[in-house]
C-alpha positions as CSV (number, residue, x, y, z in Angstrom):
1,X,144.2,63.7,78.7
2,X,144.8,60.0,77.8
3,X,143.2,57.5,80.6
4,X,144.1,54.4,79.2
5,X,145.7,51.9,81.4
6,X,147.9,49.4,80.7
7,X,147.7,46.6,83.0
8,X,150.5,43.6,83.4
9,X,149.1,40.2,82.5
10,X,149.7,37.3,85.3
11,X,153.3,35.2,84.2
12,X,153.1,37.6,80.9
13,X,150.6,36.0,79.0
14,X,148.4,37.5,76.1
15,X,145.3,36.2,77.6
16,X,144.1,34.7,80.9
17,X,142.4,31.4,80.5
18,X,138.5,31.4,81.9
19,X,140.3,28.6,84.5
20,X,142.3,31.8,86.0
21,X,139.5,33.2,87.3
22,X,138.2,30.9,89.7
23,X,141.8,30.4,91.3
24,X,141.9,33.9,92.5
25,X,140.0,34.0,95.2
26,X,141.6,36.7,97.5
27,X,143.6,37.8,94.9
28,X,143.6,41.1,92.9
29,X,140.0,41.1,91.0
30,X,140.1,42.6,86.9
31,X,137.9,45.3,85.8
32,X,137.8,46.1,81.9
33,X,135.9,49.1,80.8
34,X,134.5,49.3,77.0
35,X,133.7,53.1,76.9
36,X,131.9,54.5,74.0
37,X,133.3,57.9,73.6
38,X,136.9,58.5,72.9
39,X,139.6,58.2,75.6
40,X,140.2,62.2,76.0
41,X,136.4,62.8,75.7
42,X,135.9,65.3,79.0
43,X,132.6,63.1,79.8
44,X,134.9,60.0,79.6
45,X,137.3,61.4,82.0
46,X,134.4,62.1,84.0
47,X,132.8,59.0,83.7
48,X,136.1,57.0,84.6
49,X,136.5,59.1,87.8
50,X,133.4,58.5,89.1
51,X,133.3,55.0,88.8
52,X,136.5,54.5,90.2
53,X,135.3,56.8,93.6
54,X,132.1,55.1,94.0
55,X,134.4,51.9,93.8
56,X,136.9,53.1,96.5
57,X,134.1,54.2,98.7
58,X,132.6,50.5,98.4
59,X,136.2,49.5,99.7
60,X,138.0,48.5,96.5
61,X,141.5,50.0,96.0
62,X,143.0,50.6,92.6
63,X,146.0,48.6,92.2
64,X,145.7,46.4,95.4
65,X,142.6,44.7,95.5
66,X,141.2,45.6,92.0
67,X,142.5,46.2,88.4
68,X,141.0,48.7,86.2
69,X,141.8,48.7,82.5
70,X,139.9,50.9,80.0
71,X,139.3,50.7,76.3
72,X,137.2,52.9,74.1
73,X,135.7,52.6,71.0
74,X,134.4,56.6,69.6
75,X,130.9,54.8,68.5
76,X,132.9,53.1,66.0
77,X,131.2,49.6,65.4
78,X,134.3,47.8,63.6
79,X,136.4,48.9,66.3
80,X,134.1,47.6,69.6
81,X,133.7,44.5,67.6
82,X,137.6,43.7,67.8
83,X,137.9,44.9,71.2
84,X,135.3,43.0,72.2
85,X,136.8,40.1,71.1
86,X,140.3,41.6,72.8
87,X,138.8,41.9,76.2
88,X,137.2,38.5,76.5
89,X,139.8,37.3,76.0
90,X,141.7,38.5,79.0
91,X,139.3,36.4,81.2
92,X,138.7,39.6,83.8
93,X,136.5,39.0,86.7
94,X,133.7,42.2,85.0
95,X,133.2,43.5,82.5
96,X,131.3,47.5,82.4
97,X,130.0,48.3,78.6
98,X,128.7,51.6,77.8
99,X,125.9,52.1,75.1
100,X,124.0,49.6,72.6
101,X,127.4,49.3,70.1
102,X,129.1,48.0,73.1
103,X,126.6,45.7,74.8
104,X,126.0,44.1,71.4
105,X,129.7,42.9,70.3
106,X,130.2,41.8,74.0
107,X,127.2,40.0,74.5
108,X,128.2,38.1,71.3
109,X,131.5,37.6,72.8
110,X,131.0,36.0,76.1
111,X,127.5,34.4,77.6
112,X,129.8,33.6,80.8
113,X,131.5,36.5,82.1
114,X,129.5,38.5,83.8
115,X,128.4,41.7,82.0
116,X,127.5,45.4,83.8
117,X,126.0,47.7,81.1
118,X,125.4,51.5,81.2
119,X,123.8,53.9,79.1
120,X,121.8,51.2,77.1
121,X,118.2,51.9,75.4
122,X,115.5,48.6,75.2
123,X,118.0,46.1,76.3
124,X,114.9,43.4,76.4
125,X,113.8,44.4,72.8
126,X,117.4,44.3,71.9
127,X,118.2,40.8,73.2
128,X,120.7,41.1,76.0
129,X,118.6,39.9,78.5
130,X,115.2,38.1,79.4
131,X,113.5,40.7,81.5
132,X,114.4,44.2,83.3
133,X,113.0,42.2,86.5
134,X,115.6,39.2,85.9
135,X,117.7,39.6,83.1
136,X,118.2,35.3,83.5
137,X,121.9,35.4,81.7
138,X,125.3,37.3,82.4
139,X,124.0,40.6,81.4
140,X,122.6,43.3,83.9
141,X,122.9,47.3,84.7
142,X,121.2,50.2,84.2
143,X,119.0,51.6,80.8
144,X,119.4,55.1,79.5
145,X,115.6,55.6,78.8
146,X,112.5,54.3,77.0
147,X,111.6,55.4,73.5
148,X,108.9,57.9,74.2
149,X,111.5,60.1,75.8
150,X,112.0,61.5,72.4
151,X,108.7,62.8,72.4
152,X,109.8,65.3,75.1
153,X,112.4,66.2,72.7
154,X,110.0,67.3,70.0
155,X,108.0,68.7,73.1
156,X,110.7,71.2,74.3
157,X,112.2,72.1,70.9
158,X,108.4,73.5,69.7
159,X,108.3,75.3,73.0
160,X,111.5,77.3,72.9
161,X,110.7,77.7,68.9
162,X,107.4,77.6,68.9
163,X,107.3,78.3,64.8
164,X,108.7,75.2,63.8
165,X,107.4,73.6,61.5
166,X,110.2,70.9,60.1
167,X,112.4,69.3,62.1
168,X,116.0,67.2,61.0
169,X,116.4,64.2,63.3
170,X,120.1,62.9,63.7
171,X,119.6,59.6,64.0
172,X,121.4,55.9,62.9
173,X,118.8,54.4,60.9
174,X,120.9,50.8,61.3
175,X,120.7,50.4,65.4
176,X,117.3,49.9,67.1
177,X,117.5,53.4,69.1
178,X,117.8,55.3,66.3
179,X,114.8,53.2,64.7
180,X,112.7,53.4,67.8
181,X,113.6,57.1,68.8
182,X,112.9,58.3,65.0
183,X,109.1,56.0,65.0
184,X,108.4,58.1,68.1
185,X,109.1,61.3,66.6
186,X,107.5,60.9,63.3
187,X,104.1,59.2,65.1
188,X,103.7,63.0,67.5
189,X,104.5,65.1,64.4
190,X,101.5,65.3,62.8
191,X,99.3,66.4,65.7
192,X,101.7,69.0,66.2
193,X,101.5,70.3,62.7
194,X,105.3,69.5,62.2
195,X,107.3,67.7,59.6
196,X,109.7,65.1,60.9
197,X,112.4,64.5,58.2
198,X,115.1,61.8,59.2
199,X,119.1,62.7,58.7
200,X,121.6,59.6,59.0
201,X,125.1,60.9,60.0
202,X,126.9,58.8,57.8
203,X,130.1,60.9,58.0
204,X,130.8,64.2,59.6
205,X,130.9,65.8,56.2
206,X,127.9,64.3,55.0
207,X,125.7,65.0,57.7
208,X,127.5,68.8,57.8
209,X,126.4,69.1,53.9
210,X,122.5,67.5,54.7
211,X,122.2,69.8,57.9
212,X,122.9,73.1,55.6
213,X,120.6,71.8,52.9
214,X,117.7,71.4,55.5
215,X,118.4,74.5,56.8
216,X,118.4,76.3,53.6
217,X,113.9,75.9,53.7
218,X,112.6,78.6,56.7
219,X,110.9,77.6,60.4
220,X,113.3,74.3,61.0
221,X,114.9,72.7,64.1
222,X,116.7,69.8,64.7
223,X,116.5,67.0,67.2
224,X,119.9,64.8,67.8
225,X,118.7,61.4,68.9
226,X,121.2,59.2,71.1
227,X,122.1,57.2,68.1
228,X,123.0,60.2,66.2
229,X,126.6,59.5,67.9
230,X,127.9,61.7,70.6
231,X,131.8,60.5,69.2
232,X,130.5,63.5,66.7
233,X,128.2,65.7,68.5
234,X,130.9,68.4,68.3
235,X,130.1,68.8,64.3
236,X,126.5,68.7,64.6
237,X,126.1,71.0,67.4
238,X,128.5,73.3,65.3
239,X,126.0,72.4,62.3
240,X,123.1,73.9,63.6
241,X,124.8,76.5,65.5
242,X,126.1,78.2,61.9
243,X,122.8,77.3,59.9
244,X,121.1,78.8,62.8
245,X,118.8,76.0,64.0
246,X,116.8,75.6,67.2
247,X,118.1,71.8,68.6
248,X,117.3,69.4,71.3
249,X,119.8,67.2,72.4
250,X,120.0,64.3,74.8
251,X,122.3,65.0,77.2
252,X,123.9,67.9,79.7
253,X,127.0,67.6,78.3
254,X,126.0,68.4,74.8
255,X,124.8,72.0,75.8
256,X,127.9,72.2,77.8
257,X,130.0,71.8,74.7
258,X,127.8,74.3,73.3
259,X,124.2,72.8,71.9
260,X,120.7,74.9,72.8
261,X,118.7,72.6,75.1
262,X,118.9,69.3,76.6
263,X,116.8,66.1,78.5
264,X,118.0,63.4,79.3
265,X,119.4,61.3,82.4
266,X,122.5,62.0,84.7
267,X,125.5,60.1,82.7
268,X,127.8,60.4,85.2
269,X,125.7,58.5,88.1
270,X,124.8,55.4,85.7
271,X,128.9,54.8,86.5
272,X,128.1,55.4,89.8
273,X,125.6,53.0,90.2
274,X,127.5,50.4,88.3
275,X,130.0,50.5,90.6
276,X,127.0,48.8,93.4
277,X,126.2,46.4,90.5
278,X,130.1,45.4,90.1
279,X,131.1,44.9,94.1
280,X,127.7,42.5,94.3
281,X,129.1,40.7,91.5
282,X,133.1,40.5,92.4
283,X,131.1,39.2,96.1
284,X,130.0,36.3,94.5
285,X,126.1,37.9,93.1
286,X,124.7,36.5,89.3
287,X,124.3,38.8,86.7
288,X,121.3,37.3,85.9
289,X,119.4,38.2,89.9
290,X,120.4,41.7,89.9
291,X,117.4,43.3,87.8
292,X,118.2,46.2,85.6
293,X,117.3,49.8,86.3
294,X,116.4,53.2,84.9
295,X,117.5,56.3,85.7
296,X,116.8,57.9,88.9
297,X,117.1,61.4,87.8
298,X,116.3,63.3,84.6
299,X,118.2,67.0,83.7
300,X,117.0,70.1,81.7
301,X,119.9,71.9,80.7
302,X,119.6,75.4,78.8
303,X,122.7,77.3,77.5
304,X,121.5,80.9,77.3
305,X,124.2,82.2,75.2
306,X,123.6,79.9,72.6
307,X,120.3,80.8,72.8
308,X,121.6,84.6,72.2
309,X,123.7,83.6,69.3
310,X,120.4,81.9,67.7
311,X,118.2,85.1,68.0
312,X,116.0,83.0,70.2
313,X,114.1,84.2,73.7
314,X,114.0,81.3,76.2
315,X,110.6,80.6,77.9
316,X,110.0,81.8,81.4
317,X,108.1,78.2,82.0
318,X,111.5,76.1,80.7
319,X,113.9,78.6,82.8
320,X,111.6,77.2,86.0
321,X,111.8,73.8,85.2
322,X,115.6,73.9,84.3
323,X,117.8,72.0,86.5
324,X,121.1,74.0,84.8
325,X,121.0,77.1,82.9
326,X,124.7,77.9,81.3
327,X,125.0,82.0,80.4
């Protein structure tokens, strides 16, 4: 299902000049999305629908008082640094940017129009803003996680395979999260007796082809990092499915789509929560007082009949701590 929104430009111009925007005071305020995932992703859709209801329950409606228009970019670099440059352009009021690929082409875009991110890892040690207390620019929103939550990926993937001894990480060895979540990794391994050995999903074949060789050695696993690309998490969950590796994965919604185990933070509520961020900021807040947060609530998901399929018996102790468990 297609989401995208086409939205008429005032007297049908390409682009709004900055000007625009402080003449409309009382009039319709403009909302463009830059999502990471691809417009008929089913965690887009439910991203988008969220973050419109938390919207209309802060008293904004759709197509009187505000204008939403989406755009998203399938963690495709070259394509978030055009529509970055696209978006900006229009002037709007907002602007809500989902992940590291997206925060990064926009902040290079624009140091004036105010900026809500979501689902960003080590936005200080990336450079969009000062501090999580007070960011100081036209950047704010809410982080993903710290680093050393890929420790407790390596944690869970020895306890529900317990003889693993090599693991694959998925990771892009050219963005800081995939830098910083692989340093993690590779510093626990050794006390744990396991050997981390780094795989960088170029393409989907490549990564298919360098999965299968890994798996091809006895006693492996595989962690997928957040920067291995969830655009693509379809082929690598499908990877280590066939080749019959144990895997951790980062979010819910990769075990929903059919991957072993997951940890990570609630998606969904990060668009919530931006919403609060974005009806402080159309009321006249800065971007640069409204300090950035974390997640507020962390999800183990287990999908049992994946676990079936991959000969594997789940742990009493991670079926008590699981917040989902998909048979």
């Amino acid at each position: 299902m297609k989401r995208r929104e086409f939205v008429s430009l005032i007297g049908g111009a390409a682009a709004w000049p900055i000007a625009a925007r402080a003449q409309r005071s009382g009039a319709m305020r403009r909302i463009v999305v830059v999502g990471a995932l691809a417009p008929d992703d089913v965690e887009t859709v439910k991203r988008s629908a969220a973050f419109e209801q938390a919207l209309t329950a802060l008293g904004w409606t759709k197509g009187e008082t505000i204008a939403i228009d989406y755009h998203w970019i399938a963690n495709d670099t070259a394509l978030a640094r055009k529509t970055a440059v696209e978006v900006v352009a229009l002037a709007p009021d907002v602007l809500l940017g989902s992940s590291n690929i997206v925060i990064e082409q926009l902040s290079k875009a624009t140091a004036t129009i105010p900026i809500v991110m979501v689902q960003v890892v080590d936005p200080v040690g990336s450079g969009y803003i000062e501090s999580m207390a007070r960011p100081g620019g036209n950047i704010t929103g809410f982080t993903q996680f710290e680093y050393s939550l890929a420790g407790k990926w390596l944690d869970l993937l020895l306890e529900i395979a317990p003889g693993t001894a090599r693991v694959a990480v998925l990771r892009d060895p050219t963005r800081g999260p995939g830098i910083g979540q692989f340093a993690v990794i590779q510093a626990m391994a050794p006390a744990r007796g396991v050997e981390p050995i780094p795989i960088n999903p170029v393409d989907v074949t490549n990564m298919e082809r360098q999965i299968t060789a890994f798996a091809s050695v006895p006693n492996g696993g595989m962690i997928a990092t957040v920067a291995a690309g969830a655009a693509r998490r379809a082929a690598f969950i499908a990877a280590a499915n066939k080749n019959h590796l144990p895997a951790t994965y980062p979010y819910r919604y990769y075990v929903a789509d059919g991957g072993l185990v997951s940890y990570g933070p609630d998606t969904v509520d990060q668009y919530r929560r931006a919403a609060s961020y974005i009806d402080r900021i159309l009321k006249g807040e800065k971007p640069a007082n409204l300090p950035v947060q974390g997640p507020i609530k962390y999800e183990l998901t287990i999908n049992l009949k994946t676990a079936q399929t991959l000969g594997l018996t789940v742990p009493h102790s991670i079926l008590l701590r699981a917040d989902e468990v998909i048979e």
